[in-house]
C-alpha positions as CSV (number, residue, x, y, z in Angstrom):
1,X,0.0,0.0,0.0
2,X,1.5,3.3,-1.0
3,X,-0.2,6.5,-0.1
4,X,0.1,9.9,-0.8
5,X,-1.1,12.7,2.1
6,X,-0.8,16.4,1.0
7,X,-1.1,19.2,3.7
8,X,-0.8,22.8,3.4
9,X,1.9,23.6,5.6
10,X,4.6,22.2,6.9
11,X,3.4,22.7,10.9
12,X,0.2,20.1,9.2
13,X,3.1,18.0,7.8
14,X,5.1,17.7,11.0
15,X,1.8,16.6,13.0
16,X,1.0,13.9,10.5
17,X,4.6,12.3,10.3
18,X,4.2,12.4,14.6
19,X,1.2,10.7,13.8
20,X,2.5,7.6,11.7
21,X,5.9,7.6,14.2
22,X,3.4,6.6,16.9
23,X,2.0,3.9,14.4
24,X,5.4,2.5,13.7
25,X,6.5,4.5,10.7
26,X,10.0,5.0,9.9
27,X,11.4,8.3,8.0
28,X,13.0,7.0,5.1
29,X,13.9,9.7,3.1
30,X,12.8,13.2,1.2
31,X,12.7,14.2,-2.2
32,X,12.4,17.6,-3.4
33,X,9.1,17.6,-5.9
34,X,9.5,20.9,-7.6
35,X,11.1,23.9,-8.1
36,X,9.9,27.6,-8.9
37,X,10.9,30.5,-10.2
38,X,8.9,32.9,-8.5
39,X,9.2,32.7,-4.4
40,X,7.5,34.8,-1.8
41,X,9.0,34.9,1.9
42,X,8.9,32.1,3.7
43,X,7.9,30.2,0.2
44,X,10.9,27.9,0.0
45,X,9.9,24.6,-1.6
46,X,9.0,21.8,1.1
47,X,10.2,18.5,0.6
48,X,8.4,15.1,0.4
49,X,9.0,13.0,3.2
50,X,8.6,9.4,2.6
51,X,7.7,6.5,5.6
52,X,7.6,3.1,5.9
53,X,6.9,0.0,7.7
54,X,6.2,-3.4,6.7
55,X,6.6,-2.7,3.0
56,X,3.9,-0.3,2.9
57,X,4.9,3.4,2.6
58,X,3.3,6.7,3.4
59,X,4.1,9.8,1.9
60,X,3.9,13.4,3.4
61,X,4.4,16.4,1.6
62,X,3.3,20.1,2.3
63,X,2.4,21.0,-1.0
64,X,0.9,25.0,-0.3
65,X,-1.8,26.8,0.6
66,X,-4.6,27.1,-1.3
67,X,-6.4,24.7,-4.2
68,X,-4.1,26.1,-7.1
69,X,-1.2,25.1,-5.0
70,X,-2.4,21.8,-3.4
71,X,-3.5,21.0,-7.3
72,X,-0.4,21.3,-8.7
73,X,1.4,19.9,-5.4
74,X,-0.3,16.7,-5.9
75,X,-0.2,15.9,-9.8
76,X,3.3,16.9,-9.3
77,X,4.3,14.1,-6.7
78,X,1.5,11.5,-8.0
79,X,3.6,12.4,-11.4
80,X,6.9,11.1,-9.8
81,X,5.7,7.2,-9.9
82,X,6.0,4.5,-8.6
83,X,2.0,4.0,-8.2
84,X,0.3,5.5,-5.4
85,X,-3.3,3.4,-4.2
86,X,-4.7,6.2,-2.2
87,X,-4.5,10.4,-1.9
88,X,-5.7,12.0,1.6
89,X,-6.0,15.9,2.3
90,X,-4.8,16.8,5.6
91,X,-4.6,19.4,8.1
92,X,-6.8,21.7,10.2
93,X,-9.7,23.2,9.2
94,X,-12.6,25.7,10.0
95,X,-15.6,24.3,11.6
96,X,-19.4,25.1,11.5
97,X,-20.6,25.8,15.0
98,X,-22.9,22.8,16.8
99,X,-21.7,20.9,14.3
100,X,-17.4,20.7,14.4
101,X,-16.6,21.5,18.1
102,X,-13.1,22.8,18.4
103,X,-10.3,19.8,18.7
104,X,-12.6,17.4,16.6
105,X,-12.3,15.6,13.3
106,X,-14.2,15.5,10.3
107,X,-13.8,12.9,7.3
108,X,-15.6,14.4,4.0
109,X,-18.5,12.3,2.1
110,X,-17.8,15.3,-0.1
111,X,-15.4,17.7,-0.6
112,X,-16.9,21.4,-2.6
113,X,-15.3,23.9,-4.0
114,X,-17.8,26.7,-2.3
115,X,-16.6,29.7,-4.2
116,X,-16.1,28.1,-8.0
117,X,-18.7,30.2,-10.0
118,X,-19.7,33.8,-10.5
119,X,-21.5,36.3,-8.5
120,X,-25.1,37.8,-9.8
121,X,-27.1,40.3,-8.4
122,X,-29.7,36.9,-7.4
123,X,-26.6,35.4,-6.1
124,X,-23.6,33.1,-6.3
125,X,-24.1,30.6,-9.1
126,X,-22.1,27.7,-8.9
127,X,-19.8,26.6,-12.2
128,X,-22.0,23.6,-12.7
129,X,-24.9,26.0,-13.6
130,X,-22.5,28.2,-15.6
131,X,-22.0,25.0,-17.7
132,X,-18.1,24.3,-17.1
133,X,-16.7,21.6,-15.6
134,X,-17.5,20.4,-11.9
135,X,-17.6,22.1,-8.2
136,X,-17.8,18.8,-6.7
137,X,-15.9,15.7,-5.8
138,X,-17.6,12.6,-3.9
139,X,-15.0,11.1,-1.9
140,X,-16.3,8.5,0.2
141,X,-15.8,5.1,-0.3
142,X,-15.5,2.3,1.9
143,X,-12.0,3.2,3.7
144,X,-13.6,6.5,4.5
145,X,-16.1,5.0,6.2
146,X,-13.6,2.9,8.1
147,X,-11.9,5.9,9.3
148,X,-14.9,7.9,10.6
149,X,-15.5,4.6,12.5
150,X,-11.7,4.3,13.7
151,X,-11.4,7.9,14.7
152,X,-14.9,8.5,16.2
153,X,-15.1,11.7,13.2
154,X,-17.9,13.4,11.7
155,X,-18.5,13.0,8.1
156,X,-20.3,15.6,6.2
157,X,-19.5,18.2,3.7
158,X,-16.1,20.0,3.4
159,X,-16.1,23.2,1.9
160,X,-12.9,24.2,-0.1
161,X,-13.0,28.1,-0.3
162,X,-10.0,30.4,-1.6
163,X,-10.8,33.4,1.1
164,X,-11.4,31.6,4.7
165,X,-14.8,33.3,6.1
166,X,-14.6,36.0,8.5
167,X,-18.2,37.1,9.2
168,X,-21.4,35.2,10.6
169,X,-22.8,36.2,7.6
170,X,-20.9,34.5,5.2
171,X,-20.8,31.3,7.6
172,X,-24.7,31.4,7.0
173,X,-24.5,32.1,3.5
174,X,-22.2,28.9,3.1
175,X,-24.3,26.9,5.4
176,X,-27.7,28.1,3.4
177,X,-25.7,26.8,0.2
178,X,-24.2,23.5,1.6
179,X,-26.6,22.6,4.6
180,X,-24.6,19.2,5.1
181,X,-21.3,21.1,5.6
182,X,-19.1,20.6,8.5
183,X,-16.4,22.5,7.5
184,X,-13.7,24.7,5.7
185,X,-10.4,24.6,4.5
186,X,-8.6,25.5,1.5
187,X,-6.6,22.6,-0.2
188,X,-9.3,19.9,-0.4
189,X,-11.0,20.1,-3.7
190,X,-7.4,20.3,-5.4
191,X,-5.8,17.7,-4.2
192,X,-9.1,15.6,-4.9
193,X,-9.4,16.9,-8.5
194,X,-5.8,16.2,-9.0
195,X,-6.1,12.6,-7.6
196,X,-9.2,11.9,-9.6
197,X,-7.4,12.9,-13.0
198,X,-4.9,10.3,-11.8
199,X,-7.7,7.5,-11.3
200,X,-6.9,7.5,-7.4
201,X,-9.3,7.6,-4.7
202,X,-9.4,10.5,-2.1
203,X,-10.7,11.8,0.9
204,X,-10.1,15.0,3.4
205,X,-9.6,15.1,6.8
206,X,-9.4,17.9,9.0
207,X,-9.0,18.7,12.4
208,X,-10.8,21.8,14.1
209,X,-9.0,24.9,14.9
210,X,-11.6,27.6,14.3
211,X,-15.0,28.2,14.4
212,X,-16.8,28.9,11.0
213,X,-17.9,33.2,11.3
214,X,-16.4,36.3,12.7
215,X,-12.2,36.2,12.7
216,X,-11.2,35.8,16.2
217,X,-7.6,34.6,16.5
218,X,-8.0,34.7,20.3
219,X,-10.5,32.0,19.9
220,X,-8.4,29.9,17.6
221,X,-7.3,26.4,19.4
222,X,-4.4,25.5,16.1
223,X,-2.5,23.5,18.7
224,X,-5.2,21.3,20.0
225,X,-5.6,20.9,16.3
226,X,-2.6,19.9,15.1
227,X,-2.3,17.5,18.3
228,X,-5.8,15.9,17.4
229,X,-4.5,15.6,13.8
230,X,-1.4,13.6,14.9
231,X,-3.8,11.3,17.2
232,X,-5.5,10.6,14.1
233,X,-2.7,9.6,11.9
234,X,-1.6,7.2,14.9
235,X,-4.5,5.3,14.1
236,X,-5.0,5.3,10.2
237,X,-2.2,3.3,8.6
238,X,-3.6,0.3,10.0
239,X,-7.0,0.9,8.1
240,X,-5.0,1.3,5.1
241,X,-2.8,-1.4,5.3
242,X,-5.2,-4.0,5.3
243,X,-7.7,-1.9,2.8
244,X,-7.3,-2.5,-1.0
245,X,-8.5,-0.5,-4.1
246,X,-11.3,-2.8,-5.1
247,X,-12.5,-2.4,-1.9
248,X,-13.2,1.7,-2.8
């Protein structure tokens, strides 16, 4: 079983690859995906960190923020070969209140690109009514449903948005768009788009740091996220050891 996980940053990263430690993984190298020509501060390519056990591997590589980046990110290390059998989206993540407490996980049934479309004065319209391509990517097959079970996550709707919301008002807009949505981040629907050019299966999982509304960084819990993210990965590379692709 090889499998590729993609996080934004490499803080995400970092928690995931405690994660697998604590399920018996070994680091057993990096390799450095891309290069670029244009580099903000702080922008330095990230590696991909590669773990092992048992003849399975893991992968781990903090591809950027945002869907462009985590898009590109993943085709580029699916590109490398050999075969992957499974692509996960990782990190923290915005939740909706009474839904996504603070500290918990959610697994996506399906992962939306929430802002894909154009504005009206009716509205948003999604890209599916414009009549290009797709805002939506269903993600849940049977090892997803595993890990909602392993990890005691909710499974709903995750929102992929390029501008993380800030006021109650967009939270409700979102919500009165996507009633089944848990959460927000902003890597998923790239890395599943990228995966599902590739014929791979994919799913998203994120753990809470934020509430969903009004921008309050005093409220923000990013450690108790990044801890409950490494819990999580302590437990999944069992699941996916014993998993195969027909089973999706």
């Amino acid at each position: 079983m090889r499998v590729l996980v993609v996080t934004a940053v490499a803080a995400e990263a970092d928690s995931v690859a405690a994660g697998l430690a604590l399920a018996g993984y070994a680091r057993l190298g990096e390799e450095r995906v891309r290069s670029t020509l244009f580099q903000g501060p702080g922008d330095a390519p990230a590696p991909l960190a590669r773990y092992g056990r048992a003849g399975h591997e893991i992968h781990v590589y903090p591809a950027g923020v945002g869907p462009a980046a985590a898009a590109a990110g993943t085709s580029l290390a699916l590109g490398r070969g050999p075969g992957y059998d499974l692509v996960v989206s990782a990190g923290i993540g915005g939740g909706f209140p009474g839904v996504a407490p603070l500290g918990s996980l959610v697994v996506s049934s399906l992962i939306v690109a929430a802002d894909l479309g154009a504005g009206s004065p009716e509205g948003f319209i999604p890209v599916t009514e414009l009549g290009f391509g797709r805002d939506e990517v269903h993600v849940l097959g049977s090892l997803g449903r595993h890990a909602v079970r392993a990890l005691g996550a909710a499974c709903g709707t995750i929102l992929t948005v390029t501008t993380a919301t800030g006021t109650a008002e967009r939270a409700a807009e979102l919500l009165a768009r996507h009633p089944r949505a848990l959460a927000e981040a902003m890597e998923g629907f790239g890395v599943a788009e990228a995966a599902d050019q590739y014929g791979l299966p994919a799913f998203e999982i994120r753990a809470i740091s934020n509430e969903v509304g009004p921008r309050d960084r005093s409220a923000w819990r990013i450690g108790d996220a990044l801890a409950a993210l490494t819990e999580a990965f302590g437990k999944l590379p069992p699941l996916w050891e014993s998993w195969t692709t027909r089973e999706h």
